[in-house]
N, C-alpha and C positions, 0 to 999 in steps of 0.2 A: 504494500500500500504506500503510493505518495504519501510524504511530508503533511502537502494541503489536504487530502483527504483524512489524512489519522489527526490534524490539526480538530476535526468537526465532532470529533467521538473521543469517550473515556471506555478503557477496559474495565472499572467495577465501579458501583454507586460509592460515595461519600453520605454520613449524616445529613450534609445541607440537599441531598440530591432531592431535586422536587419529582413528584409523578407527573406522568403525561394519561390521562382516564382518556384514551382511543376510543369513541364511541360511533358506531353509526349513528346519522343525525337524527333518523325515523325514533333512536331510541334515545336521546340527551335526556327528555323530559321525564321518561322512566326511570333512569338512573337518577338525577335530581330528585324524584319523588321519594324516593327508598332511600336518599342518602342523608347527607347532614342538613339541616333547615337551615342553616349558616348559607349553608352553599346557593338554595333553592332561591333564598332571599336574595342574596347577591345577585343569580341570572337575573331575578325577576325585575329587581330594581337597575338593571342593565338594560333591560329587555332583550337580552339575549336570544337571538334566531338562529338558532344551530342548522348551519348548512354546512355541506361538506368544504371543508378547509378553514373553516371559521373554530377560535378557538376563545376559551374565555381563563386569565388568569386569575384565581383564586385566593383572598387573603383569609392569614389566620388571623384571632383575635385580635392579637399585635398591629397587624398590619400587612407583615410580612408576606412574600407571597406564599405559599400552600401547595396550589396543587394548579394542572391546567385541565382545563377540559377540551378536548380538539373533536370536533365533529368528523366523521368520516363519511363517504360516499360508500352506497349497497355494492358496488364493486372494486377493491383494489384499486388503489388510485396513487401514486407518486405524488401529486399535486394538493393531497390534503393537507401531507408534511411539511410541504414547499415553502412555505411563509417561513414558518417560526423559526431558523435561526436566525433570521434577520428583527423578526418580534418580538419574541421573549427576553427577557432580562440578563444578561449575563448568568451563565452559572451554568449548574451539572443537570440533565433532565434524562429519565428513565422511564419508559413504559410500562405502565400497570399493568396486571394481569398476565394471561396469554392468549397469544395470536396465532393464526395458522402459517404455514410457510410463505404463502401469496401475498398476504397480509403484512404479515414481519418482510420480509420483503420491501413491497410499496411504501411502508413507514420507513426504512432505513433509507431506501434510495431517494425519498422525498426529499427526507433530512439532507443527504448528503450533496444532490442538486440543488438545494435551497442554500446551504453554505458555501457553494463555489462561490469566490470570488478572482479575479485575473489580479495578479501582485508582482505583474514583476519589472511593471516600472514606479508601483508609488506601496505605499504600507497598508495590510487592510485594514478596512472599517468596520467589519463587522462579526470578529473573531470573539471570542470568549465564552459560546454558549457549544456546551458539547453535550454529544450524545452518549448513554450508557450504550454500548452494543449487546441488542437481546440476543439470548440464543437460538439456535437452532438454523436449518440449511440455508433458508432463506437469505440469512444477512450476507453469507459468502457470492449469492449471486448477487444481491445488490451491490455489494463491494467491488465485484468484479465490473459491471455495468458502469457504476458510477467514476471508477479512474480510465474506462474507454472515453465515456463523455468528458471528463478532467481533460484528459489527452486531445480532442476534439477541439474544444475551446480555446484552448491554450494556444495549440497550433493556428487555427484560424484568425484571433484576435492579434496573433502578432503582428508588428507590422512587416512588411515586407525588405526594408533597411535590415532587417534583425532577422526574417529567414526567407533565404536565398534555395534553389536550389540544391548546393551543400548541404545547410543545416534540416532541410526536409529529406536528405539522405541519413544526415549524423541522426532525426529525428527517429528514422527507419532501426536504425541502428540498436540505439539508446534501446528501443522495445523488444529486440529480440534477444536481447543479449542475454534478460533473466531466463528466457523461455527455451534457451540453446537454438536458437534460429540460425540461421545463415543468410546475411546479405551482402549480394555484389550489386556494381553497379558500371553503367559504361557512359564514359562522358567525351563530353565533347566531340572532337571530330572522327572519334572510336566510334559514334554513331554511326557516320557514315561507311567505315567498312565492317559493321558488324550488321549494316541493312537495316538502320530505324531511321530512315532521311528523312520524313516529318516531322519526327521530334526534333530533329538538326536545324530543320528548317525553322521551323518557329521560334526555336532557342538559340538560334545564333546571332542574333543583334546584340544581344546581350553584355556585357562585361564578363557575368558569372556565367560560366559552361553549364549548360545542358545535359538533361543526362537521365540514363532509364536505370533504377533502384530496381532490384528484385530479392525478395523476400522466401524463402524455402523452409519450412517446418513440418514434422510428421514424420510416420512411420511409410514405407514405401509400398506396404499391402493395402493402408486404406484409401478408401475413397479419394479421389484429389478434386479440389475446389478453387477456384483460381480467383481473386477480386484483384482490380482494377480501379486506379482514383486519377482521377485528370490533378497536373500538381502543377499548374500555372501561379506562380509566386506571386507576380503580378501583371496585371492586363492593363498593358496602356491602349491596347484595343492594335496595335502596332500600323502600318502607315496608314487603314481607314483610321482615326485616332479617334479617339469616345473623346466627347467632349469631358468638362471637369466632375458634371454632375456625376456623369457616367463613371466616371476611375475611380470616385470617392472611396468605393469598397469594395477595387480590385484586388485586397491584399486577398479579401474570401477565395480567390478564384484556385486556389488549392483545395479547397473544403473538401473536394472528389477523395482527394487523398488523404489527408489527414480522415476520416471514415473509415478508409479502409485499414487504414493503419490502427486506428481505434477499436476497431471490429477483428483484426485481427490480433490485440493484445487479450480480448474475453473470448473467442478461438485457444489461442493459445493457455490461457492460463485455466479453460473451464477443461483443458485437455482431450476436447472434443476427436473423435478418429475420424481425424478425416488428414489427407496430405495437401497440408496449405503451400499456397502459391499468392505472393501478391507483388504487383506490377505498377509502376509510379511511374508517368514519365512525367519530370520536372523541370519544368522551364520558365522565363520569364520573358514575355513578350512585348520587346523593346521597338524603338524608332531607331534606327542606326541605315548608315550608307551600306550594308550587304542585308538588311531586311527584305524579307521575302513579300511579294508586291500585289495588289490587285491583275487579276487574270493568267498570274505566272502556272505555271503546270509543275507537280513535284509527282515525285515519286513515291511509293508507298513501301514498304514491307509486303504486303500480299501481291506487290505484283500492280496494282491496280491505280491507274494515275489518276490526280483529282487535279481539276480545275481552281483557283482559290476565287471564289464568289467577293470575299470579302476578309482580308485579314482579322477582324475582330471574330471570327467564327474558326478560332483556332486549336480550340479545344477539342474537336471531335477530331484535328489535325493528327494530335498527339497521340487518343485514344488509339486513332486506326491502326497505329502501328503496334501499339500494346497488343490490344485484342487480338490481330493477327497473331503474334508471339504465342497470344495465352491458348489460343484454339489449335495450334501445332501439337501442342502435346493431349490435345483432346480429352480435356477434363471435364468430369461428370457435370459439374455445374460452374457457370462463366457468370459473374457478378458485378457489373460496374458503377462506380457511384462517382456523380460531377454535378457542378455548379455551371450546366450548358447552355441552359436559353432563357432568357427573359420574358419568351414567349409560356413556359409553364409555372413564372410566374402571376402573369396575369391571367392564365385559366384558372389556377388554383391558389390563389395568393401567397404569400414568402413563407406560410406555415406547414405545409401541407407537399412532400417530394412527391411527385411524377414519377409513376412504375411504366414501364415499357417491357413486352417479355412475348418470344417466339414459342412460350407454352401455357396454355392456361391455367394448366395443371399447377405449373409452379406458381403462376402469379397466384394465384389463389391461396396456397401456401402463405405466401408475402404477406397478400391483406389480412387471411386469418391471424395471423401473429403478429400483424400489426395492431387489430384489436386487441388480442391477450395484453400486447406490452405498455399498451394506452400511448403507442407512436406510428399512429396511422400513415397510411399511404392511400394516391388515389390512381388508380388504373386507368391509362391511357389508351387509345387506341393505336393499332399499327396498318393505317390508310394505305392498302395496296395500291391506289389510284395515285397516292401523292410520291411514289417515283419517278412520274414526270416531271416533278417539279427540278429534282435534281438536274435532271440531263445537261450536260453538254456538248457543245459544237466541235473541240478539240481534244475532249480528253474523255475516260472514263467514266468521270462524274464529276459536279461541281462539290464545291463545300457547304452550296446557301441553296435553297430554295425557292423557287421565283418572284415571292411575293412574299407580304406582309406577314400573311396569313399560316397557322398550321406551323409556327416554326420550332414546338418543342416532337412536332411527329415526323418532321423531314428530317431536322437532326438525327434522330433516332431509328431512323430508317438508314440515313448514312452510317450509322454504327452498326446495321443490322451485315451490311454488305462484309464487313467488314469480319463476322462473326461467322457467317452461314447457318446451313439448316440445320445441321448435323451435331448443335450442342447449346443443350438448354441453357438458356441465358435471360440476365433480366437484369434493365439499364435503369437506376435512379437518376432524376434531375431532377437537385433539391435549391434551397436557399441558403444554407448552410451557417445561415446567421439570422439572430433574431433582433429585428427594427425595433424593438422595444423592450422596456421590460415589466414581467410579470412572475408571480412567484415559483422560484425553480429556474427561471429562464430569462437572465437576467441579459442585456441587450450588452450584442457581439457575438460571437463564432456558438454553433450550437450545432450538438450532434442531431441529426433529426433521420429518422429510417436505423439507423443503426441499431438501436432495441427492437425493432421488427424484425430486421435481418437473422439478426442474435436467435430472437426464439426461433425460427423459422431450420435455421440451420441447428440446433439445441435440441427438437424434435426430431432431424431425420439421423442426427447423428450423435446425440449424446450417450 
């Protein structure tokens, strides 16, 4: 466990530890009834409305505080927790009673999402309120979920001055090391003879070298499952250039990766059999005099030459050449996770990732466990018809699709090509960052699909 995460929790109660009374909300007023008339009077002179994530803090005689009471929602929910380390009073707080695993669970991970804060340019603010850790299995998977999401944040909130390329490689690193993983990586103009010329190309305006990270973990009899994060450091949109509004929070445009890199440290560490594989290609897409240009033709890894529609649509540049890689060795299941088109955000607003998948079977999978994990996804469609949109006059395909319209299913389709029939796969484009904040989800870099993934993959192969 991270520093900042063991920072949010105590290993045993103390004398001063106060209770946390976890109640669903249907039942606040029954508990009240049957408990101490102190307390009853308090809600009542509060007027306390127990709804799930509403909590009420309790004095004793004295004054002091007592005890809390936290409403809970009729199903498991991360989000009831979410408030109170930022709420409650400094000090030591322990859960009453007992919970079922689901439950202990959603309370821990709440907790431990509501205590992230980003510290590593200024001191935090809102340290001092820790959790007893209850027992039982439950807490080890929230623990494991909540330093994927630590990991997420972190990575995405930096700025981009601070990670480069490089350090989304050291990043890579850093995660495997506990886990006995194994990462190489090929930079710079090693692309080119090692056949990933997209990634070369996007990445080579640059200052800082380019370069494709790979990840290897497991045993060689199980299952192998391949994930894939687009790891653009930063998008100055390159010669079409985004205006300022547009770059404001292109440091996110790695979020693809860091995901996968988060999802594969709760892989890794839940031991799940399966042989991981996971694929970064990192670059940072610069304005410079060898920048690769509107309408230039590149080559690809599969073979297949693309037209550039439009430099700002580079992402799916980088992927091509991954996915390619990752479907050579024809792994049972092909996973990608990016921060692609602005076009699924405005179908589905910045909360809510975009699933893409050449089997229903699987996406189905995805959304079921995105319900369990209370980190939904919403299913896209894959428009045979908007292939035309691709085409091009001189090359294979373009990068853009001809219009305004449809531009999180054309992308997606140009990663399809890129994939083939022959292996189930399923493409996130998320937001990867939250425009505001709310409790648990505090505004900047945010895992989001990742806890669906998790159960998803935790079901077929734990």
């Amino acid at each position: 466990m991270s520093d900042a995460l063991a920072s949010a929790f105590a290993a045993r109660a103390t004398k001063r530890t106060l209770p946390i009374h976890a109640i669903p909300a249907k039942r606040v007023g029954a508990f009240l009834a049957r408990g101490e008339a102190r307390w009853r009077r308090w809600a009542e002179g509060l007027a306390f409305r127990p709804k799930p994530g509403r909590h009420l803090l309790v004095p004793a005689a004295d004054g002091a505080p007592e005890a809390v009471i936290l409403a809970l929602s009729e199903a498991p929910s991360p989000w009831d927790t979410a408030a109170l380390p930022r709420a409650l009073p400094k000090g030591r707080y322990a859960f009453a009673g007992e919970h079922d695993d689901a439950r202990t669970e959603s309370l821990v991970l709440g907790w431990a999402l509501g205590a992230y804060e980003f510290t590593r340019y200024r001191s935090p603010r809102y340290g001092g309120r820790a959790l007893v850790l209850p027992k039982g299995p439950g807490r080890a998977r929230a623990l494991r979920l909540a330093e994927a999401t630590y990991w997420v944040r972190d990575l995405v909130t930096t700025p981009a001055e601070d990670l480069g390329p490089a350090e989304l490689e050291e990043a890579a690193r850093t995660i495997a090391k506990p886990h006995g993983a194994r990462v190489t990586a090929i930079r710079g103009d090693d692309l080119l003879t090692k056949k990933y010329p997209a990634v070369h190309a996007v990445g080579r305006a640059a200052t800082r070298a380019p370069r494709l990270v790979d990840l290897r973990w497991g045993k060689p009899q199980h299952p192998k499952i391949t994930l894939v994060g687009k790891g653009v450091v930063f998008d100055s949109g390159g010669l079409d250039l985004k205006p300022a509004s547009g770059m404001l929070l292109m440091k996110k445009d790695m979020g693809g990766a860091a995901h996968v890199l988060g999802l594969a440290h709760a892989i890794m560490d839940a031991k799940l059999k399966v042989r991981l594989r996971v694929l970064v290609p990192a670059v940072e897409n610069a304005v410079a005099g060898n920048a690769f240009r509107p309408l230039d033709v590149l080559s690809t890894r599969k073979g297949i030459t693309v037209e550039v529609g439009n430099t700002d649509a580079e992402g799916r540049l980088i992927l091509c050449d991954a996915l390619a890689e990752a479907v050579r060795e024809e792994p049972e299941l092909l996973i990608d996770f990016a921060t692609l088109t602005g076009a699924a955000r405005v179908a589905l607003g910045t909360e809510v990732p975009a699933l893409f998948s050449n089997r229903d079977e699987l996406a189905a999978e995805l959304l079921d466990a995105g319900t369990r994990e209370t980190d939904p996804l919403w299913r896209m469609p894959l428009i045979e018809s908007y292939e035309r949109h691709l085409e091009s006059r001189v090359a294979d395909v373009s990068n853009v699709g001809g219009g305004r319209y449809g531009g999180a299913i054309t992308a997606a389709l140009f990663l399809r090509r890129f994939v083939g029939a022959g292996t189930p796969w399923a493409h996130v484009d998320l937001n990867a960052y939250n425009m505001d904040t709310r409790p648990g989800r505090p505004k900047g870099g945010e895992a989001m699909g990742l806890r669906a993934l998790y159960g998803a993959l935790e079901t077929r192969y734990g």
